[in-house]
N, C-alpha and C positions, 0 to 999 in steps of 0.2 A: 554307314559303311556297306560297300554292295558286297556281293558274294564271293567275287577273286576276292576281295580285300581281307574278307572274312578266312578265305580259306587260306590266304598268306599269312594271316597273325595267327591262323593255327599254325601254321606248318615252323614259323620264327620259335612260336611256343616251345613246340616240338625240338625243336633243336637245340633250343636253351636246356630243355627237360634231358637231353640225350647228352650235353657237355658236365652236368653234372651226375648222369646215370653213368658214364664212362667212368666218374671218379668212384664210381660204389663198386660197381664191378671192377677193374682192375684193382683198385685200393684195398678192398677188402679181400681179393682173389691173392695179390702178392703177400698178404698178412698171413692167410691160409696155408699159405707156400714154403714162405720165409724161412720156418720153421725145419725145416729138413733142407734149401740150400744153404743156410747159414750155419748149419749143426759139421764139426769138424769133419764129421763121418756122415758122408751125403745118404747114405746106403740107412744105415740105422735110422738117421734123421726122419727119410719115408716111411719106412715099416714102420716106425711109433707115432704117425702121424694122419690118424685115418681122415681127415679134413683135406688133404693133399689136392684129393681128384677133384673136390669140391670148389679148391680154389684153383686148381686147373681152368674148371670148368667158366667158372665167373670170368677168367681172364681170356678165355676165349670168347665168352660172349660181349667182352668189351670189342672184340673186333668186328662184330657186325653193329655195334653202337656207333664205331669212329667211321665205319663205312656210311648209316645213316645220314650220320652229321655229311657229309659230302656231298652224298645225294639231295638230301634236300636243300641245301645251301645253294646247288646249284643253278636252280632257275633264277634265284634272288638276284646273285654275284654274274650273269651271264647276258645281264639287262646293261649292266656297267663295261664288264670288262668278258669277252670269251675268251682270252689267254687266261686271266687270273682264275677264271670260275672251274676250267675243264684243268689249270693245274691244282689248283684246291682239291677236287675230287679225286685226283692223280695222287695227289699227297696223303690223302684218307685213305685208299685203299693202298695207298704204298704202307703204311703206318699198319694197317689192319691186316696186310698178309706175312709181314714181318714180326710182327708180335705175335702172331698164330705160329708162326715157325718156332719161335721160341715157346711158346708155351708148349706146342707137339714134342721140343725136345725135353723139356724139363718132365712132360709126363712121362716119359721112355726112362723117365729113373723107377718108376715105378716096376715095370719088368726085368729091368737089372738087378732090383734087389730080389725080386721072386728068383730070379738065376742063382742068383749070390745065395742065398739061402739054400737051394737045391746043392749047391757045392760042387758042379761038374767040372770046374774050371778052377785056376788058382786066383785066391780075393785080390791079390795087385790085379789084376785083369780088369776086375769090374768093375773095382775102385777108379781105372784109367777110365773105364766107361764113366762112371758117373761123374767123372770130372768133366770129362768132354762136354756131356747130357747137359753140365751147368754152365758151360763156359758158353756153350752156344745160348743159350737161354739168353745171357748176358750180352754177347753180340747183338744178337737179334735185336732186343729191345733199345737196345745204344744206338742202332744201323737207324730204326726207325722213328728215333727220339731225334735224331739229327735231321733226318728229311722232316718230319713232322716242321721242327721248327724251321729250317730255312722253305718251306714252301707257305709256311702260316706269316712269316712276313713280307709278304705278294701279296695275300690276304689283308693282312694288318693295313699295309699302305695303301690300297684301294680303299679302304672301310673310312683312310681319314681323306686322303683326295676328294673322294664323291660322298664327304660327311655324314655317311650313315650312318656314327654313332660319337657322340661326343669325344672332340678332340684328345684330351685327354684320355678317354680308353683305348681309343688307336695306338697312342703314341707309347703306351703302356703297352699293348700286345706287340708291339714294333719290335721296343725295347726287351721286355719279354720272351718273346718267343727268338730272339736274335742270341741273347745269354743263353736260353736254355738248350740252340743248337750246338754253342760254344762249349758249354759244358757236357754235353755228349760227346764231341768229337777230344775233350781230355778224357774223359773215362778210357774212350778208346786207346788212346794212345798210353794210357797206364797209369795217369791220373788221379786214383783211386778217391770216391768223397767229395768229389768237384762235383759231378753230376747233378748229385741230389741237392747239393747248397745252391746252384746253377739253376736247378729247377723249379726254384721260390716265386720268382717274379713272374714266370708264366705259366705258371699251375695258377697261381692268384687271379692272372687275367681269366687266365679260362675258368673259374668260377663263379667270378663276378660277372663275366658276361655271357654266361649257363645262364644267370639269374637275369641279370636285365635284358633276355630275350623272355625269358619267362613272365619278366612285367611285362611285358609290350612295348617296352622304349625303342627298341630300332626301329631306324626309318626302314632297316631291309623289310620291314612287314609293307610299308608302302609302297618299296622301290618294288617289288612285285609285281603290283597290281598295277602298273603304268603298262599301256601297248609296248610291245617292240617295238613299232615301226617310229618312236615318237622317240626314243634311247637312241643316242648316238652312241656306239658301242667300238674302243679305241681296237 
């Protein structure tokens, strides 16, 4: 193995490592969270939940993890297809500043309840605030769960077209991330619970294929290391 080759089965590494670091930080960031948007009384919920910022914080650094995953993907994917690879990347940082919007709003509860506390105002007031603080939270992450998956099946279908990764896991993240835009766009419309049951089949893919970059099974570790000029590129 020469040394691009070497340095493309790191970078595959790398991004399989980053598909399941995404699930630890956001996963364990929205657990952190939950706690205070779930609690009848968003307001109370935060003030008894000193873990809040903590999981703020994890869930925003999930947005420079889903930015990664882009960036480095896109030399791999840009050998094959330059539409698919530069909308892959479009779709990461679309996912990444869209989930930072909402995690910025769901921290803004935090100062609402310091207000609320302070009493200057009447509690219906802050309460409308913190309702707002969570509803956009939940837009947010819904806006970005639906581009996530309808630009990840661009992705998917290139991956099985130019076989760089067993048919079967393509056809998997096809299907996958196809459902889990669908079920974003019910959540949105009012849906409630769809989302999450929607979101089985392509959470799955992208674990399983966190991991088999992590073994070095794709060929995108190879498709890399091929010259440009030698890629016929659609």
């Amino acid at each position: 193995m020469n040394e691009t080759q070497t340095q493309s089965s790191r970078a595959a590494r790398l991004v399989g490592a980053l598909f399941l670091g995404g699930f630890l930080t956001y996963g364990v960031g929205s657990i952190l969270t939950s706690t205070a948007t779930a609690a009848p009384d968003y307001l109370s919920g935060v003030s008894s939940n000193p873990l809040f910022p903590v999981g703020a914080v994890l869930m925003l650094l999930n947005s420079a993890v889903v930015t990664g995953i882009g960036v480095l993907m896109f030399p791999a994917l840009v050998r094959h297809s330059k539409a698919v690879a530069a909308g892959y990347l479009a779709t990461r940082i679309f996912e990444a500043v869209l989930l930072a919007v909402g995690v910025v709003s769901l921290l803004s509860l935090t100062g609402i309840a310091q207000e609320a506390t302070a009493g200057t105002l009447d509690a219906g007031y802050y309460g409308t605030l913190a309702a707002l603080a969570v509803n956009g939270g939940f837009l947010s992450y819904q806006v970005a769960m639906a581009g996530l998956g309808l630009g990840s099946v661009f992705l998917c279908s290139l991956l099985l077209r130019k076989r760089l990764v067993p048919r079967f896991l393509a056809v998997w993240g096809l299907a996958g991330y196809a459902v889990f835009a669908v079920g974003a766009v019910l959540e949105l419309l009012g849906f409630a619970g769809l989302g999450m049951v929607f979101t089985v089949p392509g959470g799955l893919f992208e674990l399983f294929f966190g991991i088999w970059l992590l073994a070095g099974k794709s060929a995108l570790t190879t498709a890399a290391a091929v010259p440009a000029e030698k890629v016929v590129v659609p």
